[in-house]
LUMVOTOR-307035 format. One record per residue (C-alpha): x, y, z. Coordinates in steps of 0.05 Angstrom, whole numbers, plus 5000, padded with zeros to 4 digits. Layout:
! residues N
NODE     x     y     z
NODE     X     Y     Z
...
END
This chain:
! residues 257
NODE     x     y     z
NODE  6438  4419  7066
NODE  6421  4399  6992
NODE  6410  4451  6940
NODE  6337  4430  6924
NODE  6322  4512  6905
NODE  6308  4488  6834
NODE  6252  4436  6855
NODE  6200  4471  6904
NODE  6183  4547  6898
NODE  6164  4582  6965
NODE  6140  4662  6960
NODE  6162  4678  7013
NODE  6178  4616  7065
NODE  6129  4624  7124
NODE  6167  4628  7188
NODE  6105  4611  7233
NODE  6075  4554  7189
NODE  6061  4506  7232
NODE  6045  4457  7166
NODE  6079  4445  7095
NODE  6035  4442  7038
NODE  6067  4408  6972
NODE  6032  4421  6912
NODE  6057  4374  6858
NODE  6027  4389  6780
NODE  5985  4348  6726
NODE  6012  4323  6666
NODE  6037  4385  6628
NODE  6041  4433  6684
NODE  6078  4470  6718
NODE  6095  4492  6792
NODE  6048  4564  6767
NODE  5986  4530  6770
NODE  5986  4538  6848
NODE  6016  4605  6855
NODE  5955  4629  6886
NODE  5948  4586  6934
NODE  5991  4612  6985
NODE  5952  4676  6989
NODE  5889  4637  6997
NODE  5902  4592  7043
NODE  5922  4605  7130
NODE  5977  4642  7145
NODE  5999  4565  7186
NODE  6011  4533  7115
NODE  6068  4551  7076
NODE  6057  4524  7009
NODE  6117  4494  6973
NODE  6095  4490  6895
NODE  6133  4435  6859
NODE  6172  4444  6799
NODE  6182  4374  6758
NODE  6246  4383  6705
NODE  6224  4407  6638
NODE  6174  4462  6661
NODE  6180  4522  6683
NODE  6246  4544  6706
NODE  6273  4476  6693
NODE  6246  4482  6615
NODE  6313  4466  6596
NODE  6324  4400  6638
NODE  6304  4346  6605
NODE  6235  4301  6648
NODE  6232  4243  6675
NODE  6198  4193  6638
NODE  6201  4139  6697
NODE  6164  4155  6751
NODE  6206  4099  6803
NODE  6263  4145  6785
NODE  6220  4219  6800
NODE  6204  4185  6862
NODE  6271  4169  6897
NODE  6296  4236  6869
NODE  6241  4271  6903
NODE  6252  4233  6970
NODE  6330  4253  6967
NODE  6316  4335  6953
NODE  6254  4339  6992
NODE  6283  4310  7065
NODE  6314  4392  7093
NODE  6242  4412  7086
NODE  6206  4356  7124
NODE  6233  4397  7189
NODE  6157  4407  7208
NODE  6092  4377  7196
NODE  6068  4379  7128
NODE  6016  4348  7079
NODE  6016  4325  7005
NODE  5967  4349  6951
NODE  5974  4323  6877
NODE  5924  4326  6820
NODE  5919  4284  6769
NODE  5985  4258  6754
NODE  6016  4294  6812
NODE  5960  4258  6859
NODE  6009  4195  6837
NODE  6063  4233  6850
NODE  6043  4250  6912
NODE  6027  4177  6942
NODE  6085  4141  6922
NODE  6136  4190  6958
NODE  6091  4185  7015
NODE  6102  4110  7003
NODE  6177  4117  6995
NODE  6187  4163  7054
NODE  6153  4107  7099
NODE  6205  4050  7062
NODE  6263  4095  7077
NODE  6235  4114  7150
NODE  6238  4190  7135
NODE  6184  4235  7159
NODE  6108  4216  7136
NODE  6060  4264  7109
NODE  6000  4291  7164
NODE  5955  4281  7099
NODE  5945  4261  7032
NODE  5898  4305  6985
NODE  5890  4264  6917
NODE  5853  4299  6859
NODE  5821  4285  6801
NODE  5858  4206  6793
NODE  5831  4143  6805
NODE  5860  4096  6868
NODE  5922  4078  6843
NODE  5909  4000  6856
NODE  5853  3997  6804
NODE  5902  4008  6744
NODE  5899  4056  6681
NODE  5841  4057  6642
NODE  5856  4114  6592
NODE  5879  4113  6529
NODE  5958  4114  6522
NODE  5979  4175  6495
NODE  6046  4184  6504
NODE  6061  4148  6433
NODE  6010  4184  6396
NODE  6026  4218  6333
NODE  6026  4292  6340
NODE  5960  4310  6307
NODE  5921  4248  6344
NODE  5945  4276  6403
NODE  5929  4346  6398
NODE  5862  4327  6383
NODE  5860  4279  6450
NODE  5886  4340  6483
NODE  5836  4383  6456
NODE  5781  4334  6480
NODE  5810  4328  6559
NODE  5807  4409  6550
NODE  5869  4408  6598
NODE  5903  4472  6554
NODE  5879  4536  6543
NODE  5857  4559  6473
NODE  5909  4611  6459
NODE  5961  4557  6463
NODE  5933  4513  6418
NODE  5927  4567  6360
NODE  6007  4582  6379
NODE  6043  4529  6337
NODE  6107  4552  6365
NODE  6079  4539  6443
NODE  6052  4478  6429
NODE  6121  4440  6403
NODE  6146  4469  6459
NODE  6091  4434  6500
NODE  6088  4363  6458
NODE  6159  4340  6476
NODE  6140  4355  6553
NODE  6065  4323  6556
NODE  6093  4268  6520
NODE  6151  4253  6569
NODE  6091  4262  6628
NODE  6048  4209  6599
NODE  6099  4167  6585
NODE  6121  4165  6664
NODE  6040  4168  6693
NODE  6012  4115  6637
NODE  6077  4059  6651
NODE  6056  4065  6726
NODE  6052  3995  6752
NODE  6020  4002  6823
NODE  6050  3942  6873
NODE  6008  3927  6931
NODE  6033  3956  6997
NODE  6006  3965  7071
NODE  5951  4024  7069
NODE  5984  4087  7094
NODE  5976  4119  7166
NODE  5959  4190  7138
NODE  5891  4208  7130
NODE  5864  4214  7064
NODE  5819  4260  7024
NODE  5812  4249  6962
NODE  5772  4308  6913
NODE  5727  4298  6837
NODE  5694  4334  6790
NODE  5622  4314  6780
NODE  5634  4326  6705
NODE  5693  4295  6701
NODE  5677  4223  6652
NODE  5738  4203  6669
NODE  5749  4198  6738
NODE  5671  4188  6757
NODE  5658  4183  6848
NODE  5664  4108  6834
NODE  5741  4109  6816
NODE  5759  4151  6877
NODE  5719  4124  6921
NODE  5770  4065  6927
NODE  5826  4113  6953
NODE  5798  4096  7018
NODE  5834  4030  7020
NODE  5903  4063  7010
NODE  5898  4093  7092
NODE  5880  4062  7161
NODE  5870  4133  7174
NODE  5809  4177  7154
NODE  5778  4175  7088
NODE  5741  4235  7051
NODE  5713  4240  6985
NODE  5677  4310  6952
NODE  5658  4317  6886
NODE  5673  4392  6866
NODE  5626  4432  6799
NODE  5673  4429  6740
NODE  5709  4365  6690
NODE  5777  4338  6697
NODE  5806  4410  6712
NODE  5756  4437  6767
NODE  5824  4455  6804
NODE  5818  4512  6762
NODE  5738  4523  6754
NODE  5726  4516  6820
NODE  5786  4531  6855
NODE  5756  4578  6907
NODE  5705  4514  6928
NODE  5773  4467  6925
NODE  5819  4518  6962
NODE  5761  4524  7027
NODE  5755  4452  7030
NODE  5837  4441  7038
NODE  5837  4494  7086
NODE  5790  4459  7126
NODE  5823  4402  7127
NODE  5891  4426  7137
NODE  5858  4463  7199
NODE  5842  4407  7233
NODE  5873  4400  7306
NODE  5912  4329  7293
NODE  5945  4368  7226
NODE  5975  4434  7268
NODE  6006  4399  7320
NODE  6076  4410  7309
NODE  6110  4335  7293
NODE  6164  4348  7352
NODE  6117  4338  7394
NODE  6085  4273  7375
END
């Protein structure tokens, strides 16, 4: 078996999950930001929280500025844990990250994701239409970060956290806003795809299109909160997944399909 330990985080591994959960991060994060989740979500999932090089544990790994080259990476270390059924849920960046695996998986004929859970990004097919950032000088983008309010206070007044940060936000940007979405069959999995209803950025209309990307079943809910209502309204966000990860069609176990 591969030695993927370094790349998804389990606390403790759930012996009777009947369904995976991978959490993949937003530009700048880390695995942390769901290391809640497990607690608040069914005893069936076991959540596997993703941890990109140049973050967390892997601070000293240099990122991936190409996301082609994350991807067939992540489809080589993630195959020993697609032993059961599991789902993908990505926000942001990571909701990018989390539909072209699901994309690669079905061109290598591995295992497919039950369901896709997309956050707070536009359908992929309809381009980028933010700023670029990732070749920004450092004070232009510290006030653009300032303005997405995607980092806590405290770490902007702590010079020596944020040049830790730069280098790492600037390597995330770099692979999320050089994306080049090619057009592919819609996917099998159902998808549901989740907003804020302050977010300017990705307003309902830019998600709405998600729907194309499955011949399965669509869902779209728009969540109080801006780009980061994963965080101001997690509880609301964390009840709505576990609905949907509840459903009949998602707990049957895949050796049995």
């Amino acid at each position: 078996m591969r030695d993927n330990s370094t790349w998804f985080l389990r606390e403790p591994p759930r012996s009777q999950a009947t369904l995976r959960l991978f959490c993949f991060p937003y530009a700048g994060g880390a695995a942390a930001i769901y290391r809640h989740w497990g607690a608040q979500l069914s005893p069936q999932v076991d959540v596997v929280r993703v941890e990109l090089p140049g973050r967390g544990k892997r601070l000293d790994e240099p990122p991936f500025r190409n996301l082609p080259a994350l991807i067939k990476e992540l489809a080589r270390v993630i195959a020993p844990l697609l032993d059961i059924n599991f789902a993908f849920f990505g926000h942001s960046m990571g909701a990018i990250i989390a539909f072209e695996l699901a994309r690669e998986l079905r061109r290598k004929n591995m295992p497919q994701p039950r369901q896709l859970l997309v956050s707070g990004r536009q359908a992929p097919q309809l381009g980028s239409r933010h700023r670029i950032l990732y070749n920004l000088p450092d004070e232009e983008l510290r006030a653009e970060l300032s303005r997405l309010n995607g980092i806590p206070s405290e770490v902007f007044g702590h010079p020596e956290l944020m040049n830790l940060l730069l280098p790492l936000l600037r390597a995330d940007f770099e692979l999320i806003q050089t994306y080049a979405y090619m057009a592919e069959p819609p996917l099998t999995c159902g998808i549901a795809a989740y907003g804020g209803l302050e977010d300017n950025k990705v307003p309902r209309e830019l998600l709405l299109p998600w729907g194309q990307q499955t011949d399965g079943e669509f869902s779209l809910q728009m969540l109080p909160g801006d780009h980061f209502f994963l965080r101001s309204a997690s509880r609301l966000l964390l009840e709505s997944l576990g609905r949907e990860l509840d459903r009949p069609a998602l707990a049957t176990n895949q050796s049995a399909l």
